[in-house]
C-alpha positions in Angstrom: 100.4 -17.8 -55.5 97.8 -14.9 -55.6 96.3 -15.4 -52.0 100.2 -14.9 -51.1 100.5 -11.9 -53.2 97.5 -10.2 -51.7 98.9 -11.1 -48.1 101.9 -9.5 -48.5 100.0 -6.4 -50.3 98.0 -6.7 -47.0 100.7 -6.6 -45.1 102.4 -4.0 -46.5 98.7 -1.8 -46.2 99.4 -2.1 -42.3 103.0 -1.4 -42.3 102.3 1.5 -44.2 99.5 2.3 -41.8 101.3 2.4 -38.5 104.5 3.8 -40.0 102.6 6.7 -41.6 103.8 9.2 -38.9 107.1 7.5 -39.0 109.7 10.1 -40.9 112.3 7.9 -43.1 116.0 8.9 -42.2 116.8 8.2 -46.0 119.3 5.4 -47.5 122.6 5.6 -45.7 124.9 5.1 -48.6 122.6 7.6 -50.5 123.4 10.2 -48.8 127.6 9.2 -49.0 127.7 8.7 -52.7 125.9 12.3 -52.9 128.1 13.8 -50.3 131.1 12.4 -53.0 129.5 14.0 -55.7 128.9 17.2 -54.2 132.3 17.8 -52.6 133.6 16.9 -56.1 131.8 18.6 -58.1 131.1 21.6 -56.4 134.8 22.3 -56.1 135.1 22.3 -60.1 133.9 26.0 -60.7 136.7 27.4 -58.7 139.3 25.0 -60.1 137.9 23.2 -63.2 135.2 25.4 -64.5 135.1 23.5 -67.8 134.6 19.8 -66.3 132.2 21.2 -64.5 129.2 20.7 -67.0 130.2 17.5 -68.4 130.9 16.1 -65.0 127.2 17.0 -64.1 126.0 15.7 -66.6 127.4 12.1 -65.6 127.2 12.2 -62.1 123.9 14.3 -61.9 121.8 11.6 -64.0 124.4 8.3 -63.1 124.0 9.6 -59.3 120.2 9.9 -60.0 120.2 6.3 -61.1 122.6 4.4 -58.8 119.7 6.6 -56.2 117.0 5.0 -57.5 118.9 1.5 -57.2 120.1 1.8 -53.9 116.7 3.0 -52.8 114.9 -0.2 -54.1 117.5 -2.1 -52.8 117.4 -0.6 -49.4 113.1 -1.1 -49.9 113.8 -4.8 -50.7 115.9 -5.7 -47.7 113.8 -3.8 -45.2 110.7 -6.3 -46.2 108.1 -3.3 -46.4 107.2 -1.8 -49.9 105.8 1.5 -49.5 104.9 2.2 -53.0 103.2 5.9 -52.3 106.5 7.4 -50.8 108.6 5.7 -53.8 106.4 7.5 -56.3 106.5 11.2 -53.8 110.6 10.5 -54.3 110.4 9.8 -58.0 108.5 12.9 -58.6 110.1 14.9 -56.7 113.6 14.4 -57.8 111.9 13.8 -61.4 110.9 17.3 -60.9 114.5 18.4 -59.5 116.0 16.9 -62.5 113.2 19.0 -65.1 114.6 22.2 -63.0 118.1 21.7 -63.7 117.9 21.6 -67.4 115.2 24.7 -66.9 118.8 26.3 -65.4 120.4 26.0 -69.2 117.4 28.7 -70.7 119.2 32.0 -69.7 122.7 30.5 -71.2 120.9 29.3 -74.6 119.4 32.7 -75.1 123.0 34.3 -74.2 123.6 34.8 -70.9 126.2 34.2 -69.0 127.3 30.7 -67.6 127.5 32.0 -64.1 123.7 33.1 -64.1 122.8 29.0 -64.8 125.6 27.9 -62.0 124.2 30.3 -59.0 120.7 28.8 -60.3 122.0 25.5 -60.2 122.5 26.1 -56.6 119.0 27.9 -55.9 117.1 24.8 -57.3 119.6 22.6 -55.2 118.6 24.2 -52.4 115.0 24.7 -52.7 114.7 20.6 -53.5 116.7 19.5 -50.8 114.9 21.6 -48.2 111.2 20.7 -49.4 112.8 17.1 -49.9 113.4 17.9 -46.1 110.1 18.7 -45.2 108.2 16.1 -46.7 110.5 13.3 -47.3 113.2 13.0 -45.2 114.6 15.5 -42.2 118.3 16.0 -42.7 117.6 17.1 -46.1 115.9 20.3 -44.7 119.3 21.0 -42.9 121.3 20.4 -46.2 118.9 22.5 -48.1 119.1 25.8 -45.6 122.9 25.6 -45.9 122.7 25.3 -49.5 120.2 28.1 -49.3 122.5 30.3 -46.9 125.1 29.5 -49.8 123.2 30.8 -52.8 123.1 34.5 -50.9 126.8 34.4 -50.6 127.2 33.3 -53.5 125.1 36.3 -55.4 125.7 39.2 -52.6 129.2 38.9 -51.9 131.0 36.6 -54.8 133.6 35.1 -52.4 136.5 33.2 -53.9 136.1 29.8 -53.3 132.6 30.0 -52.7 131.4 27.4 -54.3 134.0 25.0 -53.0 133.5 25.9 -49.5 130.0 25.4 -50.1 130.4 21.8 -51.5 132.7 20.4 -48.4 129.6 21.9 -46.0 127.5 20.0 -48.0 129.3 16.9 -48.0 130.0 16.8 -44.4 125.7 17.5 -43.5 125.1 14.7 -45.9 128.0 12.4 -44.8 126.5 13.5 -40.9 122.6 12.6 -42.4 124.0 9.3 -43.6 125.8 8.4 -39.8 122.6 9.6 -38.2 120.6 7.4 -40.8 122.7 4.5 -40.1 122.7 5.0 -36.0 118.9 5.2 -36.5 118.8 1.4 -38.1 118.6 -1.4 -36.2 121.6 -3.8 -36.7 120.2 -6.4 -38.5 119.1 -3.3 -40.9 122.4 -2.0 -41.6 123.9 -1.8 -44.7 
């Protein structure tokens, strides 16, 4: 049972190896449940404003988890365990995650709830584009639009702003997850 253990352990060493300057097109249905979410939930400050917290709340750390399922799911079926990148896409939405409640600071000490939302946004954006750069592509794409979004949102305060924002968002995610699923061989796909 061990020599098998270490084999595959090997195995996984060389897999790692040669795909190390291989760039992962992410989990399809990742990037669909998120493009729900954010179509969703990005619409609820023009329309909703106060389900707006308490549905990030669930969806932000119930999103985060069913990620984190579907992502060692998707690991498990491919046959290749690359445990480095797992623990770079822990961390880094770890991270994500610490910055969002960081957002709630300037409303505890009195602010108001718009200065949290438009950081909301800026944090978004920053994660997704760095998630981009050294995780997965079409994240950089989604986080420049989210980026572009944040200075409309602060320079010009457009109505519907935030929900024009979400549908963008949701349609470069829903386009990352067809691109990630094209990119799969069939056998692969989910």
């Amino acid at each position: 049972m061990q020599q098998a253990e270490q084999l595959k352990q090997d195995l996984d060493y060389v897999v790692g190896a040669v795909r190390r300057h291989d760039r992962s097109a992410g989990v399809p249905s990742i990037y669909f449940m998120w493009a729900a979410i954010i179509a969703v939930g990005w619409a609820l400050p023009d329309f909703a404003p106060q389900l707006a917290a308490p549905f990030w709340v669930l969806f932000g750390i119930g999103g985060g988890l069913v990620s984190i399922w579907l992502a060692a799911r998707d690991t498990k079926r491919s046959g290749s365990v690359d445990q480095e990148l797992g623990r770079r896409h822990g961390l880094h939405w770890l991270v994500t995650g610490a910055a969002f409640l960081v957002c709630w600071l300037p409303v505890m000490r009195g602010a108001p709830i718009e200065t949290a939302v438009g950081n909301f946004m800026l944090v978004a954006a920053i994660s997704y584009a760095l998630a981009g750069v050294h995780l997965e592509r079409p994240l950089l794409w989604t986080g420049l639009l989210m980026l572009a979004a944040y200075v409309v949102l602060t320079m010009f305060a457009w109505p519907y702003t935030w929900t024009a924002t979400g549908l963008l968002v949701a349609i470069a995610l829903a386009w990352a997850g067809f691109s990630s699923q094209r990119s799969r061989s069939p056998a692969h796909s989910e």
